[in-house]
N, CA, C and O atoms as CSV, one atom per row, in Angstrom:
chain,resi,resn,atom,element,x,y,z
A,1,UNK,N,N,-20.102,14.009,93.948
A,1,UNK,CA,C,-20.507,12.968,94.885
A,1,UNK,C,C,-21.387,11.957,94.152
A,1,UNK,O,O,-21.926,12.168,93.065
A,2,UNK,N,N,-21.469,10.853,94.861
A,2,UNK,CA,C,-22.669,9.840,94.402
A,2,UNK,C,C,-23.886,9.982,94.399
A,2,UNK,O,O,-24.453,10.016,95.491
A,3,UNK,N,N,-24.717,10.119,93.087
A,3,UNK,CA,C,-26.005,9.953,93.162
A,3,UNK,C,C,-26.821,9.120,94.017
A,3,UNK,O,O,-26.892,7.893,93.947
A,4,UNK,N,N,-27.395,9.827,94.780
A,4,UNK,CA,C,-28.159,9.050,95.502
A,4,UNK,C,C,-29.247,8.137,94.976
A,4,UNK,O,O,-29.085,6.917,95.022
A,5,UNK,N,N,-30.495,8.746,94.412
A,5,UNK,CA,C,-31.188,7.887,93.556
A,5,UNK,C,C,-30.392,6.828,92.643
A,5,UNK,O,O,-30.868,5.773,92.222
A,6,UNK,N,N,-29.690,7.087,92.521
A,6,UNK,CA,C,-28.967,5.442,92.225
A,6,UNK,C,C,-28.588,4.163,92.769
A,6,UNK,O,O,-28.519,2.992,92.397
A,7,UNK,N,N,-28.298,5.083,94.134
A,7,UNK,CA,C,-27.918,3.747,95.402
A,7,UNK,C,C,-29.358,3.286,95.589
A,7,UNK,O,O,-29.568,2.079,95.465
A,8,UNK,N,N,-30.418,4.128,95.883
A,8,UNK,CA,C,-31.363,3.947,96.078
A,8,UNK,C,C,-32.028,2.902,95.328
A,8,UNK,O,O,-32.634,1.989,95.889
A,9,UNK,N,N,-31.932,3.010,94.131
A,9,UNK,CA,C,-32.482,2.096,92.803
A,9,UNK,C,C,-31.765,0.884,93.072
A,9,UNK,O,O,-32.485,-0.083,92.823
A,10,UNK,N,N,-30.529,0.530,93.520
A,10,UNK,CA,C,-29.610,-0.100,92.942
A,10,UNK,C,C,-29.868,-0.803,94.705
A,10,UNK,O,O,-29.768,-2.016,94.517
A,11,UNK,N,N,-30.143,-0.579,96.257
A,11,UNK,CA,C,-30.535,-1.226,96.900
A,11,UNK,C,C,-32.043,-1.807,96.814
A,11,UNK,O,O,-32.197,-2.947,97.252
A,12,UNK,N,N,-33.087,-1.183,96.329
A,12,UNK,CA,C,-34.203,-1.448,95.671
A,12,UNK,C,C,-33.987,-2.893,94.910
A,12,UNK,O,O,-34.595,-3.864,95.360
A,13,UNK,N,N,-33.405,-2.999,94.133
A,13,UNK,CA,C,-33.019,-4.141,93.197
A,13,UNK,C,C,-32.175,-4.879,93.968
A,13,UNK,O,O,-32.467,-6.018,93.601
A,14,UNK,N,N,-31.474,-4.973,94.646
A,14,UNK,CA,C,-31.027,-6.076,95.781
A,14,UNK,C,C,-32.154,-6.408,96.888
A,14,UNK,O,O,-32.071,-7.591,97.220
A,15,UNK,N,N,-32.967,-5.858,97.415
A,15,UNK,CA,C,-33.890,-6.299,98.486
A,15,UNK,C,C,-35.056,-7.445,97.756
A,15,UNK,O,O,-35.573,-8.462,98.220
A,16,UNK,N,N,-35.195,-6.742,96.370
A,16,UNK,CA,C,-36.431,-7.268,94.870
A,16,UNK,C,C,-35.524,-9.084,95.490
A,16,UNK,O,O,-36.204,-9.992,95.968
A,17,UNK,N,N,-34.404,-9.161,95.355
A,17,UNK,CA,C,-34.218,-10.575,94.903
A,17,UNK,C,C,-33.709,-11.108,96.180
A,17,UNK,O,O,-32.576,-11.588,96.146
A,18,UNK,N,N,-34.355,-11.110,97.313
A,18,UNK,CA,C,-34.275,-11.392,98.289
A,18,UNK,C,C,-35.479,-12.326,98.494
A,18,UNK,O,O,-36.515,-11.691,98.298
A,19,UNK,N,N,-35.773,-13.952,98.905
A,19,UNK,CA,C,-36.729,-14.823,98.862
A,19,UNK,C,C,-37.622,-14.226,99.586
A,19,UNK,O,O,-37.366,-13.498,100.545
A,20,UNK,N,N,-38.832,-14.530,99.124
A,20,UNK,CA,C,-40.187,-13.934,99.673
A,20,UNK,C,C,-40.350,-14.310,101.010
A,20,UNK,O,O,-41.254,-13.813,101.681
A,21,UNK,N,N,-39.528,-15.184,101.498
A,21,UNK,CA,C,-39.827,-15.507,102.911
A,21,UNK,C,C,-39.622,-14.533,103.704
A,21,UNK,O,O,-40.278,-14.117,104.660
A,22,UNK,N,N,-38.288,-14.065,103.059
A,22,UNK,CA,C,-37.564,-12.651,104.309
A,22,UNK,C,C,-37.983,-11.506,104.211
A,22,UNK,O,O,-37.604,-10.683,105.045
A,23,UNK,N,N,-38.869,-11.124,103.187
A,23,UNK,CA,C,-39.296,-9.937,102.363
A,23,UNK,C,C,-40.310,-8.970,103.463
A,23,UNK,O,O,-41.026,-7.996,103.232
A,24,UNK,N,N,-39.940,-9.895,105.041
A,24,UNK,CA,C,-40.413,-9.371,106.240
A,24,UNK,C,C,-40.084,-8.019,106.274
A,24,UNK,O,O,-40.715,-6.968,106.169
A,25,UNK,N,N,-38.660,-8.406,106.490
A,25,UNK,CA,C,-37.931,-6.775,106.801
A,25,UNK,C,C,-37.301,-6.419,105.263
A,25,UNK,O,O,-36.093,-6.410,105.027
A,26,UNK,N,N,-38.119,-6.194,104.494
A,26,UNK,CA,C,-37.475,-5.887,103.448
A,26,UNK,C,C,-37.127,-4.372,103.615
A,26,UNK,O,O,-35.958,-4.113,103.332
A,27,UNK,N,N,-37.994,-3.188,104.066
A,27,UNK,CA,C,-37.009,-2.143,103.958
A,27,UNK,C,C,-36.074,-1.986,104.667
A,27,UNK,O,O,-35.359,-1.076,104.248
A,28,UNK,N,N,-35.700,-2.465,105.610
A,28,UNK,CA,C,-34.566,-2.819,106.822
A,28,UNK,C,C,-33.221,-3.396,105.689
A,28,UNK,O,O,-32.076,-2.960,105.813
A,29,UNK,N,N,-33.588,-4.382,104.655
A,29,UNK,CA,C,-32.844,-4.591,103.862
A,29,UNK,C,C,-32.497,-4.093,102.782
A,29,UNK,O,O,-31.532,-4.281,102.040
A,30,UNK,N,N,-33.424,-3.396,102.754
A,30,UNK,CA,C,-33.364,-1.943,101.523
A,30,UNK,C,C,-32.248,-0.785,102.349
A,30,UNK,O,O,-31.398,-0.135,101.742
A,31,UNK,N,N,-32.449,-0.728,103.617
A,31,UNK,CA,C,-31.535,0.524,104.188
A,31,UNK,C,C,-30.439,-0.011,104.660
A,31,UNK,O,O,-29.869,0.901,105.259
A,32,UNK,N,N,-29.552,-1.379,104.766
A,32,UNK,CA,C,-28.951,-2.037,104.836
A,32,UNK,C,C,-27.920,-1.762,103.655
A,32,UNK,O,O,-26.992,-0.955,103.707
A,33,UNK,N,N,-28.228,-2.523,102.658
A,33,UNK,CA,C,-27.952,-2.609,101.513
A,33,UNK,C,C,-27.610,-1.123,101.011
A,33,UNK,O,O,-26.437,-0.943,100.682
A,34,UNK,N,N,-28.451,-0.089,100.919
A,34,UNK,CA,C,-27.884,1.271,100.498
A,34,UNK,C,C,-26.603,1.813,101.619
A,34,UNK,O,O,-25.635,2.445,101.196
A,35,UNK,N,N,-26.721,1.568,102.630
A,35,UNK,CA,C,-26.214,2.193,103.549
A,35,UNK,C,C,-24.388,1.540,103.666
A,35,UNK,O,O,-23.410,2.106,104.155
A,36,UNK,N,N,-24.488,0.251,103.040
A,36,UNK,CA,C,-23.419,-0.896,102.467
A,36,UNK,C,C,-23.002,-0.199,101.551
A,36,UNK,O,O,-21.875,0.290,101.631
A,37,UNK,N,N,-23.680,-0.017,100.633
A,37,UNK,CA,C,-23.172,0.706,99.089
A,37,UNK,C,C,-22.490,1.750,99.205
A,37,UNK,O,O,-21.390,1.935,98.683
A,38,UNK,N,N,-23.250,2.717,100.085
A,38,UNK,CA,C,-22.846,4.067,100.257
A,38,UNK,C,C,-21.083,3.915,100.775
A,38,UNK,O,O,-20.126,4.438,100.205
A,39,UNK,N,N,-21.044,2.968,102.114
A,39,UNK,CA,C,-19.861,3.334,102.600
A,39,UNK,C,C,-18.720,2.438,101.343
A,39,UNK,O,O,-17.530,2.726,101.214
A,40,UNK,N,N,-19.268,1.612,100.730
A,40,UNK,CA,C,-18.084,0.673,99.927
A,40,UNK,C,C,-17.480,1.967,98.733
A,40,UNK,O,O,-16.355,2.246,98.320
A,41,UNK,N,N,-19.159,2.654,98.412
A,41,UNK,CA,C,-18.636,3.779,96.900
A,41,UNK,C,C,-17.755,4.720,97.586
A,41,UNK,O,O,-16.852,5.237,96.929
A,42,UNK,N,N,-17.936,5.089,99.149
A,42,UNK,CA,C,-16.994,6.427,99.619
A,42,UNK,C,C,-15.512,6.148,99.712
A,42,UNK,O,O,-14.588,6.958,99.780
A,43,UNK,N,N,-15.484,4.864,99.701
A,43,UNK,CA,C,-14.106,4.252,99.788
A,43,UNK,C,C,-13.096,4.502,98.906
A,43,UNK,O,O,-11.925,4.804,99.138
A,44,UNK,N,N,-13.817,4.307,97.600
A,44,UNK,CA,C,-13.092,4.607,96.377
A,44,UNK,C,C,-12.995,6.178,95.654
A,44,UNK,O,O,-13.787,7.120,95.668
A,45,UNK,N,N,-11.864,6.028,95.123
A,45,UNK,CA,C,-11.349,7.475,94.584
A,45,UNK,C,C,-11.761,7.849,93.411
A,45,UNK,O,O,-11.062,8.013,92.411
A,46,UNK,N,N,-13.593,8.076,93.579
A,46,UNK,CA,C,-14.393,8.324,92.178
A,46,UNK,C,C,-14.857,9.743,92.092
A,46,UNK,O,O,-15.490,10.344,92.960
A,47,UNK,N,N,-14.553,10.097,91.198
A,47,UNK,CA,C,-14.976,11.267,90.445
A,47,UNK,C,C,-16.400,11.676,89.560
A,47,UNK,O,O,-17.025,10.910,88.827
A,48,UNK,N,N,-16.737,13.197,89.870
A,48,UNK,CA,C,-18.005,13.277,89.337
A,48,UNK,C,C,-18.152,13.201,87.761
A,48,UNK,O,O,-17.037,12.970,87.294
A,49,UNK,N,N,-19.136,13.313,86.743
A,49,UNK,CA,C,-19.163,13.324,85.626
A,49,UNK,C,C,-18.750,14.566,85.277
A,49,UNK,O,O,-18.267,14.586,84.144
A,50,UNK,N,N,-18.766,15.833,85.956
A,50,UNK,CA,C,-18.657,16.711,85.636
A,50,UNK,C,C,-17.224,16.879,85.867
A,50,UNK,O,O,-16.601,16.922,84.806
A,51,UNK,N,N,-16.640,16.966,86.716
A,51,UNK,CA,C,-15.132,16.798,86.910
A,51,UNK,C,C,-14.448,16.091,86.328
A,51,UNK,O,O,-13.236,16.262,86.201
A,52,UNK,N,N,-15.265,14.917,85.741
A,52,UNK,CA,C,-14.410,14.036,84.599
A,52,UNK,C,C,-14.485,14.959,83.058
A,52,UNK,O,O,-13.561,14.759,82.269
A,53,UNK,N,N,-15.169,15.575,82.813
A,53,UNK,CA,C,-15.740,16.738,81.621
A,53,UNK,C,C,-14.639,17.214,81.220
A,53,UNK,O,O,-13.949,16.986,80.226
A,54,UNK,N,N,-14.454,18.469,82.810
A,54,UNK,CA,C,-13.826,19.333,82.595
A,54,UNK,C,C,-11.923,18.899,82.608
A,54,UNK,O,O,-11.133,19.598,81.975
A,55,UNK,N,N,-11.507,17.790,83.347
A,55,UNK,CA,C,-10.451,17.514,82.837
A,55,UNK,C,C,-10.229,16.801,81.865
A,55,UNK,O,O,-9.111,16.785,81.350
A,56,UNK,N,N,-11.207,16.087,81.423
A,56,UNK,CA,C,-11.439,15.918,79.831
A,56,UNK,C,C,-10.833,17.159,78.701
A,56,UNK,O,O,-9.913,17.129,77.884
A,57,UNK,N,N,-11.749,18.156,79.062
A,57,UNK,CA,C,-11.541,19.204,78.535
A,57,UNK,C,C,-10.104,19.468,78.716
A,57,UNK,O,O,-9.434,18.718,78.006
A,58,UNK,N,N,-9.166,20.560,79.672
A,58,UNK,CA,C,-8.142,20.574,80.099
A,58,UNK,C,C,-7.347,19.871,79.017
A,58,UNK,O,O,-6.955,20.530,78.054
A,59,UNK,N,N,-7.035,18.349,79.130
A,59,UNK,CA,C,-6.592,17.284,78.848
A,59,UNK,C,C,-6.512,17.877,76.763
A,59,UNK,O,O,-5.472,17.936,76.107
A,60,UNK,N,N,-7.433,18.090,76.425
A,60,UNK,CA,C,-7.665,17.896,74.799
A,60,UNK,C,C,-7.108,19.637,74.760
A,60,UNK,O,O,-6.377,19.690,73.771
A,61,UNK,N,N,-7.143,20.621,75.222
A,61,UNK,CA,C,-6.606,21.940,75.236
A,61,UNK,C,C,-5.330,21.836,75.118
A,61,UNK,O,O,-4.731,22.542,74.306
A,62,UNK,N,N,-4.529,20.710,76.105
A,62,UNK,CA,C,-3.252,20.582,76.406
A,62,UNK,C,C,-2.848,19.775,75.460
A,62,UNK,O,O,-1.626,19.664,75.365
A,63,UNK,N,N,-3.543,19.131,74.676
A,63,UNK,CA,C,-2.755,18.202,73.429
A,63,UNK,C,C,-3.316,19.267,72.142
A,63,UNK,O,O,-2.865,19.036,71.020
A,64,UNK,N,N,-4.206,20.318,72.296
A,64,UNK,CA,C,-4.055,20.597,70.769
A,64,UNK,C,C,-2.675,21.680,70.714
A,64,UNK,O,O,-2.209,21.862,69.590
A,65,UNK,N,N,-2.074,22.330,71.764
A,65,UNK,CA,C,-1.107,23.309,72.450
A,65,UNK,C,C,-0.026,22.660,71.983
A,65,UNK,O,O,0.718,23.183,71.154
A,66,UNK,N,N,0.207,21.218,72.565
A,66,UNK,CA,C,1.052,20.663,72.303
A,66,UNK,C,C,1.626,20.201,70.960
A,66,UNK,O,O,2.780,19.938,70.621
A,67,UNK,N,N,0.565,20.187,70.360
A,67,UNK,CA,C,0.448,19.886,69.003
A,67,UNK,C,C,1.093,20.723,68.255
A,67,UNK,O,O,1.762,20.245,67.339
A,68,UNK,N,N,1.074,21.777,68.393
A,68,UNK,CA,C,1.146,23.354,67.801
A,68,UNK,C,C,2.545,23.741,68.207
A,68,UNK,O,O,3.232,24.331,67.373
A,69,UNK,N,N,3.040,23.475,69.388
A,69,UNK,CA,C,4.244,23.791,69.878
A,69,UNK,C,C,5.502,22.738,68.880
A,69,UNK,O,O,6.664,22.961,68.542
A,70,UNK,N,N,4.682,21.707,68.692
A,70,UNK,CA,C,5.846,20.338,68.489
A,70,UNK,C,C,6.107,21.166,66.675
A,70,UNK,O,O,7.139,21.632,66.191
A,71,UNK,N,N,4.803,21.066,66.124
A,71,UNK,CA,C,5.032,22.326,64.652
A,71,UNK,C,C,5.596,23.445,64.651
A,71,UNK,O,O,5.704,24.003,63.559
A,72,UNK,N,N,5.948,23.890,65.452
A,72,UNK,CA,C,6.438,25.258,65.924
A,72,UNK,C,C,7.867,24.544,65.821
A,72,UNK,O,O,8.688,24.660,64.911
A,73,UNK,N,N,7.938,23.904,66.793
A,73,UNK,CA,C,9.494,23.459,66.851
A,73,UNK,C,C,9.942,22.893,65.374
A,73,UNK,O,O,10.849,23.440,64.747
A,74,UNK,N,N,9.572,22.298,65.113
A,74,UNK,CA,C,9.696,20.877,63.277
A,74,UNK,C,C,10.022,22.270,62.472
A,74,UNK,O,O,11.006,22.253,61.732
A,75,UNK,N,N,9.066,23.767,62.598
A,75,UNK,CA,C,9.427,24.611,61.444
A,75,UNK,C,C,10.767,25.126,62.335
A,75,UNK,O,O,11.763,24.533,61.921
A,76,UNK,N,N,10.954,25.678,62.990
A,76,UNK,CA,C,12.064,26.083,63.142
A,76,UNK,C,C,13.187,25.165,63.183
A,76,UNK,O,O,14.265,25.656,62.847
A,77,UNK,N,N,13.174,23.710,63.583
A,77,UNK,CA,C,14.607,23.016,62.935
A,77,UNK,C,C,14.732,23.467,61.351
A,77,UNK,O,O,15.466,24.272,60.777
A,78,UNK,N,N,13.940,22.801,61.015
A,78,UNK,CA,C,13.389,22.724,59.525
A,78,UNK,C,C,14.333,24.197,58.840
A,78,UNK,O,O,14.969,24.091,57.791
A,79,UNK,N,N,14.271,25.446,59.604
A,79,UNK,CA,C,14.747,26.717,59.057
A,79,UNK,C,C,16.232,27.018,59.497
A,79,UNK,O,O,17.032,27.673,58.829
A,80,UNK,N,N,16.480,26.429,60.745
A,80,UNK,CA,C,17.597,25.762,61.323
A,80,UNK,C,C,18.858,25.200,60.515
A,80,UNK,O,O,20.050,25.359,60.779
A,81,UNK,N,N,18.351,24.596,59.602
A,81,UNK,CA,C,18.836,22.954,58.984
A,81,UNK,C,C,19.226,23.929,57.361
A,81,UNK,O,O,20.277,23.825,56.727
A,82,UNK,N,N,17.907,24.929,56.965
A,82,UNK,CA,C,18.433,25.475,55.896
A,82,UNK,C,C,19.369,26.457,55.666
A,82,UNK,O,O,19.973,26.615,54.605
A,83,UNK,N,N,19.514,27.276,56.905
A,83,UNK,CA,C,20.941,28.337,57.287
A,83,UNK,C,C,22.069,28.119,56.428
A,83,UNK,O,O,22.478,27.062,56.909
A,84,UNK,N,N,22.614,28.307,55.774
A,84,UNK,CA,C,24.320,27.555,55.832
A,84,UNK,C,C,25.023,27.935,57.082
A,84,UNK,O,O,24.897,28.887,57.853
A,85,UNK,N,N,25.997,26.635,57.038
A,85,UNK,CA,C,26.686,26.910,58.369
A,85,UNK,C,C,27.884,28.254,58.442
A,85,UNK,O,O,28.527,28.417,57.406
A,86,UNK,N,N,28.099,28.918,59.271
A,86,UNK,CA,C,28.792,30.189,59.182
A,86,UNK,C,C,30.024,30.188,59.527
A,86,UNK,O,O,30.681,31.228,59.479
């Protein structure tokens, strides 16, 4: 899920540059603004750092496998190819 202290920081810094006139209701615009963020980030199909890791991981398992299989195959044409034909 989304860090919260981030939305938090990140509506913090939108209310900051809001003209000092309005800076009335500034936490009103502080909970505005996060509460904006929140529903725009739920919208999208984002993933945690950690879930990005581990299919990271996955991902590099499945290409060194692959790797190994494709050599696997190359030696056996390779032994294939030296047979004479029968």
């Amino acid at each position: 899920m989304i860090d919260l202290n981030h939305l938090d920081d990140l509506a913090r810094r939108l209310s900051d540059m809001v003209p000092p006139g309005l800076r009335q209701s500034r936490e009103e615009l502080q909970a505005t603004f996060k509460s904006a963020l929140q529903a725009g980030l739920g919208k999208l199909d984002l993933v945690t750092r950690e879930e990005f890791d581990v299919q990271r991981a996955v991902l590099l398992k499945t290409r060194e496998k692959l790797e190994a299989l494709e050599k696997t195959v190359a030696e056996l044409e390779a032994r294939g190819n030296d047979t004479p034909a029968g």
